[in-house]
C-alpha positions as CSV (number, residue, x, y, z in Angstrom):
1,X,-8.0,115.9,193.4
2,X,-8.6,116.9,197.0
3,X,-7.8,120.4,195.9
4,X,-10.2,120.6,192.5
5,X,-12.8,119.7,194.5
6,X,-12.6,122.2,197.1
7,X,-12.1,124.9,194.5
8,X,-15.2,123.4,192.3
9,X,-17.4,124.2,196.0
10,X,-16.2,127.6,196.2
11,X,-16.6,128.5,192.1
12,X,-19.5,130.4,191.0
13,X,-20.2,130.8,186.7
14,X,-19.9,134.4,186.0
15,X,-23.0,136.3,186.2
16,X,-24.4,137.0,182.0
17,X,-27.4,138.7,181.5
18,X,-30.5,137.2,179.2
19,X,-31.2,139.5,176.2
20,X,-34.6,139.3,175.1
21,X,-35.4,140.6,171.6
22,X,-38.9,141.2,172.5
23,X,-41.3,139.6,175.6
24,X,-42.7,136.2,174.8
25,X,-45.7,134.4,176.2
26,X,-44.0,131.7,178.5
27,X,-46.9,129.0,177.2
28,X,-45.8,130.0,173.6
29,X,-42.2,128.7,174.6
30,X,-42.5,125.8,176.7
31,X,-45.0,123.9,173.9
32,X,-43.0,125.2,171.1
33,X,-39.4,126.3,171.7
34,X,-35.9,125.2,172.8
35,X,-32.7,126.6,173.6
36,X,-28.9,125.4,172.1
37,X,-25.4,126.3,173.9
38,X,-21.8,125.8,172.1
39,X,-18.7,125.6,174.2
40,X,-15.2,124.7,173.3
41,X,-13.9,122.9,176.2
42,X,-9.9,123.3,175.6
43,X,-9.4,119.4,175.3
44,X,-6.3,118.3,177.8
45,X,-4.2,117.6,174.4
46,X,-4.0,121.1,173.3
47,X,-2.9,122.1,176.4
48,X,-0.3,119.8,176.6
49,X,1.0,121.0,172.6
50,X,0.8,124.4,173.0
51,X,3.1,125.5,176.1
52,X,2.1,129.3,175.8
53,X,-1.0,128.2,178.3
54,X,1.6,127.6,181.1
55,X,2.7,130.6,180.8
56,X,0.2,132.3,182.7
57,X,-2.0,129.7,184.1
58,X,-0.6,127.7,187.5
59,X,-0.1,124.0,186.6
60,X,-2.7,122.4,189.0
61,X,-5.4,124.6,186.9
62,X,-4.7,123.5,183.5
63,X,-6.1,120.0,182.9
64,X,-9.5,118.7,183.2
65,X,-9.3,116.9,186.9
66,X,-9.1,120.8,187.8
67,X,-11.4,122.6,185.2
68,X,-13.8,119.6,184.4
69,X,-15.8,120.3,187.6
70,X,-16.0,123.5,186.9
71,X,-17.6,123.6,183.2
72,X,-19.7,121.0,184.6
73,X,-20.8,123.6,186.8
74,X,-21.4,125.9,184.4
75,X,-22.9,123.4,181.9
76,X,-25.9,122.8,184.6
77,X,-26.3,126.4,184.8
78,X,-26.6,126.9,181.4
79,X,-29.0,124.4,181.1
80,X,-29.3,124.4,177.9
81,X,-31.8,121.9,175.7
82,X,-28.9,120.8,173.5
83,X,-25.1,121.2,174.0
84,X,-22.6,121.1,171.5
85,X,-19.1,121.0,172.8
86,X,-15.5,121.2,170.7
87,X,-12.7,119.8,171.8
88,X,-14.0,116.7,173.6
89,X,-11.0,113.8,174.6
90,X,-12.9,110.5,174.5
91,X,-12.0,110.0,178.5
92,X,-13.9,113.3,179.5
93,X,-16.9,112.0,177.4
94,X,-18.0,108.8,179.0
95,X,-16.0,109.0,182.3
96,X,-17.1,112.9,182.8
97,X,-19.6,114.4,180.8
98,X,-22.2,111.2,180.1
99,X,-22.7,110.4,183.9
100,X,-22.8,113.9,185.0
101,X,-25.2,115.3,182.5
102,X,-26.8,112.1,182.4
103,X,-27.9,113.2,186.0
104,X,-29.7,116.1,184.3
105,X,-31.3,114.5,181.9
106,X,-29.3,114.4,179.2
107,X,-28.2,112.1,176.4
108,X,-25.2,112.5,174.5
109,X,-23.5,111.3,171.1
110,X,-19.9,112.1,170.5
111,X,-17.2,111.5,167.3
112,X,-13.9,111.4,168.5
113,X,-11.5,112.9,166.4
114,X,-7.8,111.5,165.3
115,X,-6.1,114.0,167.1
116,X,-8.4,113.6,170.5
117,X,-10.3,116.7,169.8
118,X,-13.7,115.1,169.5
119,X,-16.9,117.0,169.5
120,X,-20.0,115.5,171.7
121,X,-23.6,116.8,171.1
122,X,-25.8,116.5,174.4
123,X,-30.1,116.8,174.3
124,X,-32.4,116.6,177.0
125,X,-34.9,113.8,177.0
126,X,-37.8,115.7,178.0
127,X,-37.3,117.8,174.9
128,X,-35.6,115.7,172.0
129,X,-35.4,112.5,171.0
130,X,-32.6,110.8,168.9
131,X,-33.5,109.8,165.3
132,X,-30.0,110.1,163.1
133,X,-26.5,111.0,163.8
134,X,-23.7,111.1,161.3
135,X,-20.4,111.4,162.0
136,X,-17.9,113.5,159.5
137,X,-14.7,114.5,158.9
138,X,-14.4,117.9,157.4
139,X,-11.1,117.1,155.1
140,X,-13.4,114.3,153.2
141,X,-16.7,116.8,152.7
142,X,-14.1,119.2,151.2
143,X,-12.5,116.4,148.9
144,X,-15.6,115.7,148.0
145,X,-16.3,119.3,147.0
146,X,-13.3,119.9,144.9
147,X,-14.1,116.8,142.8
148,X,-15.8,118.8,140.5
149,X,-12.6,121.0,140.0
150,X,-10.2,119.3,137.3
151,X,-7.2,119.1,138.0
152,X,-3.8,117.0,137.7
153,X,-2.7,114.2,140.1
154,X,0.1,116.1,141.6
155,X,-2.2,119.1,142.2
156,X,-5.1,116.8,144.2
157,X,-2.3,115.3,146.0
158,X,-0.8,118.9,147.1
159,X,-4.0,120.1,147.8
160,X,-5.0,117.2,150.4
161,X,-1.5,118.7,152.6
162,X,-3.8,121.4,152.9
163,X,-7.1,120.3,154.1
164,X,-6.0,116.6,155.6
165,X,-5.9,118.5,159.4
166,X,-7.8,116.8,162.1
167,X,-11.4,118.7,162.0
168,X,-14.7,117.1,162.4
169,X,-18.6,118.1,162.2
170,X,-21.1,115.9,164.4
171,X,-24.5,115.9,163.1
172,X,-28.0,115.1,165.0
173,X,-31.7,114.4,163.8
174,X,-33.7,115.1,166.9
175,X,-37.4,114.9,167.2
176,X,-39.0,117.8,169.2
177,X,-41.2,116.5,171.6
178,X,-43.9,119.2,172.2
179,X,-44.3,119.9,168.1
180,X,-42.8,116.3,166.8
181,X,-40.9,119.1,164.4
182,X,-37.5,117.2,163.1
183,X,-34.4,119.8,164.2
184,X,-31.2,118.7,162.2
185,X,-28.2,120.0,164.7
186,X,-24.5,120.5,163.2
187,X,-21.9,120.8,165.9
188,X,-18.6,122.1,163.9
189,X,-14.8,122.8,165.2
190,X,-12.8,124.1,161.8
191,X,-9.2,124.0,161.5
192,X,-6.6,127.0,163.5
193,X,-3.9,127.3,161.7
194,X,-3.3,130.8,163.3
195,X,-6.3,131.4,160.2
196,X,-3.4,131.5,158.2
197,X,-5.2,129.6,155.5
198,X,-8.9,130.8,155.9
199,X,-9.7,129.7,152.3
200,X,-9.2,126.3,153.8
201,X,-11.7,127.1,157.0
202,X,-14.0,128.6,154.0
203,X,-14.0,125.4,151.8
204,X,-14.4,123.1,155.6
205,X,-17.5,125.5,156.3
206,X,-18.7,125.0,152.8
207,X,-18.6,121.7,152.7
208,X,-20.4,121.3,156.5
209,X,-23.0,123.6,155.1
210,X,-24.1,121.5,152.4
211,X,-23.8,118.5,154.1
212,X,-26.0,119.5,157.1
213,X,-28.5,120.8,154.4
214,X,-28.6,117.5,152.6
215,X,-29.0,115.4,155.6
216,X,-32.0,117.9,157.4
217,X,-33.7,116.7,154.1
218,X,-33.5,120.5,152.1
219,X,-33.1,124.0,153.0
220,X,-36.9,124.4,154.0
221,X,-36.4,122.2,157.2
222,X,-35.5,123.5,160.7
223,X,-31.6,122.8,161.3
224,X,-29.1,124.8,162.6
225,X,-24.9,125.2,162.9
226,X,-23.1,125.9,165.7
227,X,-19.5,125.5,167.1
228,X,-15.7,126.9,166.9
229,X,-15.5,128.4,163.4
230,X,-11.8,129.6,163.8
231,X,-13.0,132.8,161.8
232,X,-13.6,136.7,163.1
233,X,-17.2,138.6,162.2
234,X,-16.3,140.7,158.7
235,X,-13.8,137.8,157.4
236,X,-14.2,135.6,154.6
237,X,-16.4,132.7,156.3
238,X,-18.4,134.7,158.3
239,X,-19.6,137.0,155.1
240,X,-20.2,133.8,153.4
241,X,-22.6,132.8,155.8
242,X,-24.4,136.0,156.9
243,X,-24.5,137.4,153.3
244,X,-25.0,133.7,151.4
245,X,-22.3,134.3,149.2
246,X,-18.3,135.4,148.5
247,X,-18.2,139.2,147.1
248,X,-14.8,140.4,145.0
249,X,-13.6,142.1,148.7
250,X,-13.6,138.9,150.2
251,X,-11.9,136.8,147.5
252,X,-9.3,139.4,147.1
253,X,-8.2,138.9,151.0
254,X,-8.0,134.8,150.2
255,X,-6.2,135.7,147.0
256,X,-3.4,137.3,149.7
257,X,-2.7,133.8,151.2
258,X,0.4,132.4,150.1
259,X,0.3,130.5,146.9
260,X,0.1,126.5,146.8
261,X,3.5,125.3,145.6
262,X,3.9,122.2,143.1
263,X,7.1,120.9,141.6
264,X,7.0,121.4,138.0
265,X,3.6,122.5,138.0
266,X,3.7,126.1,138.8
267,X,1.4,127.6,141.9
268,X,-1.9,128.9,142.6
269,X,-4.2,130.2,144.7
270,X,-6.6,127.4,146.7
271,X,-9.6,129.9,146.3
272,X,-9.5,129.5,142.4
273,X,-9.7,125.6,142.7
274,X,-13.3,126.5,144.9
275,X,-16.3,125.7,142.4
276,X,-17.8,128.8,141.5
277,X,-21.3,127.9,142.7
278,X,-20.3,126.9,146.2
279,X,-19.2,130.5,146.2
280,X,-22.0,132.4,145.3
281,X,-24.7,130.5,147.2
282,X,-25.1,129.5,150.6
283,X,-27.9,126.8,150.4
284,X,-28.5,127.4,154.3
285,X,-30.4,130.7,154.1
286,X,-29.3,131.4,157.7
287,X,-28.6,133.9,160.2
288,X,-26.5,134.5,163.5
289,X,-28.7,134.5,166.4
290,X,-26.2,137.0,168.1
291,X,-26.5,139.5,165.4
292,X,-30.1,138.8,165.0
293,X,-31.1,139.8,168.8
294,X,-27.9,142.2,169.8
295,X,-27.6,143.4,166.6
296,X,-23.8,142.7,166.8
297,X,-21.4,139.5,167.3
298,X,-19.7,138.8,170.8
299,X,-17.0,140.7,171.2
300,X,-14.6,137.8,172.6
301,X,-15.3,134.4,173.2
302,X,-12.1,132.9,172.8
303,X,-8.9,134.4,174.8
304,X,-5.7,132.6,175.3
305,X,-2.2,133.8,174.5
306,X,-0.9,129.9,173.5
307,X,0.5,130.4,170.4
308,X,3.8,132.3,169.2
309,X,2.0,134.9,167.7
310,X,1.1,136.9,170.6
311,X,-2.6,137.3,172.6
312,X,-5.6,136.4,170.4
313,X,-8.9,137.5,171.8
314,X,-11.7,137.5,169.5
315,X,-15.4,135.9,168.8
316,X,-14.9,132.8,167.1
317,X,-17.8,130.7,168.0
318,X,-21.4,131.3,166.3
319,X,-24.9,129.7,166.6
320,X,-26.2,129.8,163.2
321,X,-29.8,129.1,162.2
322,X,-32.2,128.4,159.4
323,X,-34.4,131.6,159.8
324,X,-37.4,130.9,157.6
325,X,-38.0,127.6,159.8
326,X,-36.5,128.7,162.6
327,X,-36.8,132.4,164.5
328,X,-34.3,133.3,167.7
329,X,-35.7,134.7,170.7
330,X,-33.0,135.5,173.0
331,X,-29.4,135.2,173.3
332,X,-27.0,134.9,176.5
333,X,-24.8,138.2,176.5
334,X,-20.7,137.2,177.1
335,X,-18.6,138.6,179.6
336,X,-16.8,142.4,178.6
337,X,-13.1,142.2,178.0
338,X,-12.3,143.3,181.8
339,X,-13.0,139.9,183.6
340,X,-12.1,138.0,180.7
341,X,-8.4,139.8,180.7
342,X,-8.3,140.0,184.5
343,X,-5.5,137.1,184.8
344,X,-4.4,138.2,180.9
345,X,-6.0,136.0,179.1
346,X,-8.2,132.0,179.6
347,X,-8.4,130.2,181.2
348,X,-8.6,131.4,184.6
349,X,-9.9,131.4,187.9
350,X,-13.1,133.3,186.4
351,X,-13.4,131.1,182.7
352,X,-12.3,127.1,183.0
353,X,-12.1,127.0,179.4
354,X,-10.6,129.5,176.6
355,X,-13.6,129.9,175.3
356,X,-17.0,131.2,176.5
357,X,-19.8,129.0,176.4
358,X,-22.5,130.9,174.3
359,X,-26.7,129.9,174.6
360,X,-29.3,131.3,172.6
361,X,-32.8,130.7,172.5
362,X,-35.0,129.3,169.7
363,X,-38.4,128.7,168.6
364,X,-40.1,126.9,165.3
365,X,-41.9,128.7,162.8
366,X,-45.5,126.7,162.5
367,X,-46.2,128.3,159.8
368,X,-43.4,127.2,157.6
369,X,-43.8,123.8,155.7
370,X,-43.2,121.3,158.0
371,X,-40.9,118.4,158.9
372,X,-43.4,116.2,161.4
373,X,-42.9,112.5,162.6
């Protein structure tokens, strides 16, 4: 412990710069905007399942009593207005993260997932107050989905192997202090699976998507979605939410997945079990607010070489937003490949978590109908 806290004195966040996408006036802001961050913590638990981290990072650096301080560190730095984190052990939540940030000014709500990789959702108190959480797991909004699909007993049953992995989505109904707008917050970790199986990752993000709609109160209110999306810019859940829909390209890439298996029942594809509406319209209406200000997605913000299939470094975490309530100011730019690969992949001395925390800045549209308490 001595040692953590020594190196915690002597750690400084990297340096990002603030991309603007045009001046605004700072009164403009303070009354009427607010800023969100997402960051993947790398729970304790996946370390300790996937040995490929201790490969290349030293032992004493892996867990939280080393890296906690650290992302703490950078967490105040940040200083963001809400903070949604993935991969959030229950112990790290009240014994870490709720009595630190609580020092900030921060309140937090956290669902802890079966697997210990919980999400928690932090707001400061000057800016937000709490009015509705809800807590769900993503396997039960996808059943819920494919209910309208027929199909037999033994293919339901098959089809739960699928999508009954540990995932989870937080939500939040927080009251904006300076307008009393109502912002509906979804804080989202999809399943890995080495996106083997994206069409499951699709049919999770589908099924978040309308459930955060439903609970902001309809598509015309200010929400947005942010987290670990396990999916690449250009794939199949990242076109459904920038373009609002699946296009023939897209479903011919799921249609490539290997075939669902069922004993005397035959095999098919988990795409064609998707109801067709869910795939032609997004009810969000939303945008990225790194494409929208840098005109382009974050080249990496998760690195780590943990898993037998080599190296992975990619953008996998988004902050999505309902643009006709909703219009992004400013984004945090993320760290080139060169520090990020330094020690060969995250974490490391520079990053305390495989993933890079990402911030972007938000204000409400007053002259959209509005959501006021």
């Amino acid at each position: 412990m001595e040692e953590a806290q020594t190196s915690v004195m002597s750690f400084t966040p990297y340096p990002r710069k603030w991309i603007e996408k045009s001046p605004k006036p700072d009164a403009v802001f303070k009354e009427n905007g607010f800023t969100a961050v997402s960051y993947n913590l790398l729970a304790d638990c996946a370390v300790r399942n996937l040995v490929g981290y201790h490969s290349y990072v030293a032992k004493h650096a892996l867990y939280m009593d080393f890296r906690l301080p650290r992302i703490l560190k950078e967490l105040a730095e940040l200083d963001g207005d809400i903070v949604a984190m993935q991969e959030v052990e229950g112990e790290v939540f009240f014994k870490g993260l709720v009595p630190a940030l609580g020092k900030l000014g921060y309140k937090g709500v956290h669902l802890q997932r079966r697997d210990d990789l919980g999400l928690s959702l932090f707001f400061k108190t000057n800016k937000f107050s709490l009015l509705d959480q809800k807590c769900c797991t993503l396997h039960d909004l996808a059943e819920t989905t494919l209910q309208v699909t027929p199909m037999s007993t033994e293919q339901r049953n098959e089809v739960r192997t699928y999508i009954e992995r540990p995932s989870a989505f937080l939500l939040a109904k927080l009251k904006h202090k300076g307008t009393n707008r109502v912002l509906t917050v979804g804080n989202i970790h999809t399943v890995w699976d080495s996106m083997k199986y994206q069409t499951v990752t699709l049919l999770q993000v589908i099924s978040a998507v309308r459930e955060l709609v439903a609970f902001a109160g309809g598509a015309q209110q200010p929400h947005l979605i942010l987290g670990d999306f396990n999916s690449i810019p250009g794939g199949p859940v990242y076109r459904y939410m920038n373009d609002g829909k699946l296009d023939e390209e897209m479903k011919k890439i799921l249609r490539q997945e290997e075939p669902v298996e069922v004993p005397d029942v035959g095999s098919w594809q988990l795409l064609d079990l998707l109801p067709t509406d869910s795939l032609t319209r997004n009810p969000m209406q939303c945008k990225s607010a790194y494409l929208e200000i840098m005109g382009k997605e974050p080249s990496i913000t998760n690195c780590d070489d943990a898993c037998q299939d080599g190296r992975f470094d990619g953008c996998l975490d988004y902050i999505w937003y309902s643009h006709e309530s909703i219009s992004a100011l400013g984004v945090l730019e993320t760290p080139s490949s060169e520090p990020i690969m330094r020690f060969h992949a995250l974490p490391s001395d520079l990053f305390p978590s495989d993933h890079i925390p990402i911030k972007a800045q938000f204000r409400f549209n007053m002259q959209t109908p509005q959501s006021v308490i």
